[in-house]
N, C-alpha and C positions, 0 to 999 in steps of 0.2 A: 840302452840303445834301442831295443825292440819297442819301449813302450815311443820312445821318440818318433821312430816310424811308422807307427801305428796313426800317430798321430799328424801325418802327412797329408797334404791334402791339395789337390790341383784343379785349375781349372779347363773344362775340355774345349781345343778348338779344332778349326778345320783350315790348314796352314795350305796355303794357295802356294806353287811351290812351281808353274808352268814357268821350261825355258831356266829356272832358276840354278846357279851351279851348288851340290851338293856333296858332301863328303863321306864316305863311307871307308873305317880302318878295320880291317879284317876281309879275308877271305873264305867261311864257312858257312854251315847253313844258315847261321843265323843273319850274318851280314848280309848272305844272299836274299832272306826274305824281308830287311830292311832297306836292300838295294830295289826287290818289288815293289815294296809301295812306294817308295819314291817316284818310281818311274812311271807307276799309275798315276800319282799326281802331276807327271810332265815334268820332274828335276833334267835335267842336268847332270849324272853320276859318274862320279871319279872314285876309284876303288884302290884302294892303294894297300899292302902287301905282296910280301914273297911269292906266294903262292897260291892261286886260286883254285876251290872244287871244283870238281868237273860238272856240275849244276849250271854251271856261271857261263858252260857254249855255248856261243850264238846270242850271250845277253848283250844289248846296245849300252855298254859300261864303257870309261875311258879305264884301262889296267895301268897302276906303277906300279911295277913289279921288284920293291926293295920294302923296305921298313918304314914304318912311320917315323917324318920328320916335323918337327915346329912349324915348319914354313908352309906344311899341307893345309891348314886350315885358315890361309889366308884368305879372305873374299867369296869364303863359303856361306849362303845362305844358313843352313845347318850339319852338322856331323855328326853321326853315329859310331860310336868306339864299340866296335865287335870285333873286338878278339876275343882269342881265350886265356890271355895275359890279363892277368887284373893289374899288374904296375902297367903295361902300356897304356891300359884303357884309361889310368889315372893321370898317364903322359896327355891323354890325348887330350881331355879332360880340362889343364891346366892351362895346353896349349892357348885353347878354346877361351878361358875365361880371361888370359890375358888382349886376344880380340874383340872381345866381347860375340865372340858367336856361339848361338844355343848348340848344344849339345847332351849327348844322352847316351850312358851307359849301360850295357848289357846286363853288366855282372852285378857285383854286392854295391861297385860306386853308383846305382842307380838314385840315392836317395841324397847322392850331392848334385846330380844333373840338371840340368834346366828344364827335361820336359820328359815324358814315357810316351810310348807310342799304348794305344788300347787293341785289343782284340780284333781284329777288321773283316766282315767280311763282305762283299760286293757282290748287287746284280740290276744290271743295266745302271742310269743315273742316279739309282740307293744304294748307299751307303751306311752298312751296321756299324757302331764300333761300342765293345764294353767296356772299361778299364775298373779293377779294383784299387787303384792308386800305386799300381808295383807291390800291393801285398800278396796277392796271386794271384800269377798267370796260369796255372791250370783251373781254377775256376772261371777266371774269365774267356777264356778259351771254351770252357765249359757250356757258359752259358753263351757266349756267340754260334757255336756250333748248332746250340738247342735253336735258338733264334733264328739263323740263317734258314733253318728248313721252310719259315714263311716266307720266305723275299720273293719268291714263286709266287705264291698262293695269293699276295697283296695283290699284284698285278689283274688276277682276277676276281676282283669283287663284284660279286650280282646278286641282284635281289632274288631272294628265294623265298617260295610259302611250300608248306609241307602240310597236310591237315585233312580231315574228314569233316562231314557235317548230316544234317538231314538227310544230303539230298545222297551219301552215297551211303549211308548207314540210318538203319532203323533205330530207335531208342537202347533197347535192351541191349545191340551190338557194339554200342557207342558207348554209352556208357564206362565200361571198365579205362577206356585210353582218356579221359578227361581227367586234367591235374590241376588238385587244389591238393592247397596244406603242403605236408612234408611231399608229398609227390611230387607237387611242383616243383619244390627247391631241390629234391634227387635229380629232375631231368634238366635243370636249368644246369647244376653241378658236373652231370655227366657231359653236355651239350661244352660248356667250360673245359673240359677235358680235348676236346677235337680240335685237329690241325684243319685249319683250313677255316672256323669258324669264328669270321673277323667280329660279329654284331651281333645279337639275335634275342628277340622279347617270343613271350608266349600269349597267345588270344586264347580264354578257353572262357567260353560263353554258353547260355543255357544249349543253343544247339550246333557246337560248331567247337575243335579245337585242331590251332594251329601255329605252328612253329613259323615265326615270319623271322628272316635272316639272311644279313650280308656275308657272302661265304663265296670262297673259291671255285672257279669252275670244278675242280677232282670233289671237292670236297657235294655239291651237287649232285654230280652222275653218279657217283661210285657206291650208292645207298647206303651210306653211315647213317643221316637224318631219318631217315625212315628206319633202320635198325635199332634209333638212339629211341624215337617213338613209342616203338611198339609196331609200325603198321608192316613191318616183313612178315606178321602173321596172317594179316589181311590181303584178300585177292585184288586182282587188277579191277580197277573200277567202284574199290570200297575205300579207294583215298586217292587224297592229290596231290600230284607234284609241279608246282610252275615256275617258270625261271622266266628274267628279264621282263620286257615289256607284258607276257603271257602274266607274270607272277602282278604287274603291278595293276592290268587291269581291273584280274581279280580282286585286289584291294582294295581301290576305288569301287567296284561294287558292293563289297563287303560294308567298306566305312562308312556307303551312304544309304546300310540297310537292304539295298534290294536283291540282297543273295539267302536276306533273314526266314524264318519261315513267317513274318508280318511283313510282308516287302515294303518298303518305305519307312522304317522304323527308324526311331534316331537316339536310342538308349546305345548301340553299340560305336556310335563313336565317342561318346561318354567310358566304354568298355578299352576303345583302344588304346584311349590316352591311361587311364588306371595302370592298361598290362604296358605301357612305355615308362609310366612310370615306379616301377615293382622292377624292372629291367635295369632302371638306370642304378635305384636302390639297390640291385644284388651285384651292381659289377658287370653286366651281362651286352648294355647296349651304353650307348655313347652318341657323337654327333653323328655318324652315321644312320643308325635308326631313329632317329629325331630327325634327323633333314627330310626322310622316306615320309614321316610321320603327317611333318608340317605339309607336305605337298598333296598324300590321301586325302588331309582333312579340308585340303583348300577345294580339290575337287570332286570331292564328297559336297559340299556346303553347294557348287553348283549345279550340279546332279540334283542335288533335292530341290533349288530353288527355280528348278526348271519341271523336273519330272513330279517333285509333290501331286502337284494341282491333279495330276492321274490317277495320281492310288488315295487310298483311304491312308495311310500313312500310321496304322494302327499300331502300338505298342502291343508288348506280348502281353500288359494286365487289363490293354482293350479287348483284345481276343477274351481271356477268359469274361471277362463282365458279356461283352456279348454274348457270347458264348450259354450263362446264366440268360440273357434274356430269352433268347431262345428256349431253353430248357425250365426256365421258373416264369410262371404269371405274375407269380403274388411275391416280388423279391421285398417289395415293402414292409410283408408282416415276415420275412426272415431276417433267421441271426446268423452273419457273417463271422467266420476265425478264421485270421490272417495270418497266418507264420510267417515272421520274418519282418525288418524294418528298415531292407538297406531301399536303393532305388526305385526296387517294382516293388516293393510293401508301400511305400510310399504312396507312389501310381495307384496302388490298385486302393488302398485307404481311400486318397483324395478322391477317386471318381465314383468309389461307392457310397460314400455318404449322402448323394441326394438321394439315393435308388434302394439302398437296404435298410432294411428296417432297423438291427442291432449292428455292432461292430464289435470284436473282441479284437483286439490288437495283441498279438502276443510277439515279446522280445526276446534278442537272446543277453546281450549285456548291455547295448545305450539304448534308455526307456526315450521313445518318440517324445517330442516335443508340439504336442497336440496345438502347443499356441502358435506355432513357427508354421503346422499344413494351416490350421484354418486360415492363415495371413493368406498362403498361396493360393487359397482356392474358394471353398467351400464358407455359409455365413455361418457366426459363430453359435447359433441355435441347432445347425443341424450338427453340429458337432458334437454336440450334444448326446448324441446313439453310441460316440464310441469310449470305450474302457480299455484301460490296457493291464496285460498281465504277463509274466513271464515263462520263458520255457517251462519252467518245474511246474509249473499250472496247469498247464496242457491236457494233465489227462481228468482236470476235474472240470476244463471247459469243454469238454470233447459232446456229453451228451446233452449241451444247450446249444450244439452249429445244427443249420439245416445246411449250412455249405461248410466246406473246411479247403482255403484254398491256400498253398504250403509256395513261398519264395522264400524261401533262406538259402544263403550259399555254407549250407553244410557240405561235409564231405560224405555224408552218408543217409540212412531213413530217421527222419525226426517222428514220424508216424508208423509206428512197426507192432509187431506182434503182439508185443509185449502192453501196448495200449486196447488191449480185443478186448478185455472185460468193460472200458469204458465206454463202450459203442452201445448206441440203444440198435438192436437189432432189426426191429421193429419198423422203426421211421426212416422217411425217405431221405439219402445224405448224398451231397452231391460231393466230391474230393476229386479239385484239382491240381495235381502235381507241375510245379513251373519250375522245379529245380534241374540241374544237370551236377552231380550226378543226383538221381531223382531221392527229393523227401520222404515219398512215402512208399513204404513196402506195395508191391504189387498185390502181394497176398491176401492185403486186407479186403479187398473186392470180393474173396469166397465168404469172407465171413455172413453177407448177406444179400439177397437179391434185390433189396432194397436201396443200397450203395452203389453209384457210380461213379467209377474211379476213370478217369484222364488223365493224360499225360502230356506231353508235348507234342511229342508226333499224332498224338489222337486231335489235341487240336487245332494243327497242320493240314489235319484230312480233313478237318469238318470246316475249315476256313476256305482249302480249293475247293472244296465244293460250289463254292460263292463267288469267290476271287475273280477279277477280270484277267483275262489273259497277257502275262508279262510280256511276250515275245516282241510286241512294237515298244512296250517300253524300256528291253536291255537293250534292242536297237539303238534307241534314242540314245541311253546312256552310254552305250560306247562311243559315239558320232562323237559327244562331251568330253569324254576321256581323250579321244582321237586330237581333238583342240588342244590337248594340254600336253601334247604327245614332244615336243621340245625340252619342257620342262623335264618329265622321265630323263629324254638324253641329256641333258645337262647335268643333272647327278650322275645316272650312272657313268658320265665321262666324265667327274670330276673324282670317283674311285678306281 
């Protein structure tokens, strides 16, 4: 018998029931809460029994106040046999099947019924409901209950960002809250944990890491995100919190670069789509943070095709190569080591081959396809300067760089102490650090007076230096945002 109803199986609907007459046999709690939903669907209720609980005052029910007879279930849309008689409820039951109206048992006849009511619970025009198929109602009660606690929090869905960067944190303090690797997937895991947090991807970028997510207004104000972070260690004014229109302008500045420390850069919205899709891959975002997505990118793409032409529109491995020119005369007769080969090893590869004189190319697992840049960029003669080698190489290339400039997205120093015997102490070495969290140990800089080590906020500062002044051009770029400011409300009132 048991494996029989195990192997039960029904399909769910949503029975329109307004005005409609409805039966109900039994008068206890149980009929009474199947007298409830009826009545929230607009039945019609006829109750019929002895005796009613005293629950049942004041409910708009018709009472017959005798026993269930044959002739009750005449022209009944549907009836529910709630007694605590299991032969009546199989009276009721048969009555039913000689009318042919659906019908549904409380007790053990559940699994000859026509239909099971699920788990229900309501707020405003939604509607939860769970059913295990009548194998168990303390589970599914279980899990609507757990469930119900969002029906709330759905109602409030807004865009939220939560995040630090440059501009409110130095290097060395930034650093530690920036998630790659298992961190990432600890806070993605714990972030998964929170009520209230409908959507949510993570941006963590060489200078800037941020929790962007659709989430309840409690869930919002009440600092769990900033808790779930890390930044309740942080003072006011060393992180950010923006909701709604506030959170989404910010975005739009972000996805079109000019919140970058290279303002006008367009690697990061190569960066957002990655961290959307790492999100959708771990479970994390869905069509909600994809609709946000498509609309930053849209007005991102007009932001640049308007504000470009103002800035220099510099990537961050323009900066460092400038940077070099600035700092070296003779880049011609130097040997460039590249750490790293995703995006900006790329960049900074392709733009230094007319300008250095050597290249060392170093990987960490996919060896570059030296034939795939020269196609993008560079003639196939000058390509010629570069070689590649891999990680474990590193320290027997270390005393042929006159520059050593480090893009890998490691999670820690690729260039650290441990590589100090391979440094010619002697000769002048330039080492720029482009990682976040940073490649190379700070520490190596004591090793010689001859070494100068860079970082990213070092060359932040040597870039304002030069830099035109943004203020007329986030002007600009909001006026753009402001245009597309419909669009914003159209999502957020479509959650």
């Amino acid at each position: 018998m048991m494996d029989k109803l195990k192997q039960t199986k029904a399909m769910p609907v949503s029975l329109l029931l307004a005005d409609r007459p409805c039966l109900v046999v039994g008068g206890g709690k149980i009929a009474l809460r199947k007298t409830g939903h009826l009545r929230d669907a607009g039945a019609t209720v006829t109750v019929v029994c002895p005796e009613l609980c005293e629950e049942f005052a004041g409910k708009p029910v018709q009472h017959i106040a005798r026993k269930f007879e044959a002739g009750d279930v005449e022209g009944m849309a549907l009836v529910f046999a709630a007694t605590n008689d299991r032969f009546v409820n199989r009276q009721v039951l048969e009555a039913c099947r000689k009318k042919n109206v659906l019908c549904s048992c409380v007790d053990g006849n559940w699994a000859q019924s026509d239909f099971t009511t699920p788990a229900i619970a309501r707020h405003g025009n939604l509607t939860l409901t769970v059913s295990t198929g009548g194998q168990s109602c303390r589970q599914a009660k279980m899990v609507k209950d757990s469930l119900a606690k969002h029906l709330e929090m759905v109602e409030t869905a807004e865009l939220v960002v939560v995040g630090t960067d440059h501009h409110h944190l130095p290097i060395d303090e930034r650093e530690p809250f920036h998630l790659t690797g298992h961190r990432l997937e600890r806070a993605g895991f714990m972030m998964m944990q929170l009520w209230g947090v409908h959507e949510f991807m993570i941006l963590n970028t060489c200078n800037r890491v941020e929790l962007i997510a659709v989430v309840s207004n409690e869930a919002a104000t009440n600092g769990i995100l900033c808790h779930a972070l890390g930044f309740n260690k942080l003072k006011e004014g060393q992180f950010y919190l923006k909701q709604g229109a506030a959170a989404y302008e910010h975005l739009c500045l972000v996805t079109s670069g000019m919140l970058s420390q290279s303002p006008g850069e367009t690697h990061i919205a190569a960066q957002l789509k990655e961290a959307l899709a790492v999100a959708q891959q771990c479970g994390w975002a869905n069509s909600m943070m994809q609709e946000w997505v498509s609309s930053l990118l849209h007005v991102s793409k007009h932001i640049q095709t308007e504000v470009a032409p103002l800035l220099r529109g510099e990537e961050i491995e323009d900066l460092a190569l400038n940077y070099l020119d600035a700092h070296r005369s003779d880049l011609a007769s130097q040997t460039l080591l590249v750490l790293g080969a995703g995006i900006t090893g790329q960049g900074l590869v392709r733009d230094a081959v007319p300008r250095v004189g050597k290249i060392i190319w170093c990987y960490h697992k996919n060896k570059p396809d030296l034939g795939s840049e020269k196609n993008k960029g560079a003639g196939s003669a000058c390509w010629k300067n570069v070689e590649c080698c891999t990680f474990n190489d590193i320290k027997d290339r270390i005393g042929d760089a006159d520059i050593i400039i480090s893009a890998t997205e490691a999670p820690g120093h690729v260039l650290h102490s441990g590589h100090a015997p391979f440094f010619d102490q002697e000769k002048q070495l330039i080492l720029i650090d482009l990682g976040m969290p940073r490649n190379i140990d700070p520490a190596l800089k004591e090793l010689s007076p001859e070494i100068n080590l860079i970082d990213l906020d070092g060359l932040k500062h040597w870039y304002r230096s030069q830099a035109i002044d943004l203020n007329a051009t986030l002007t600009e770029c909001r006026a753009i945002i402001e245009e597309h400011r419909e669009q914003y409300e159209r999502i957020a009132q479509s959650f």
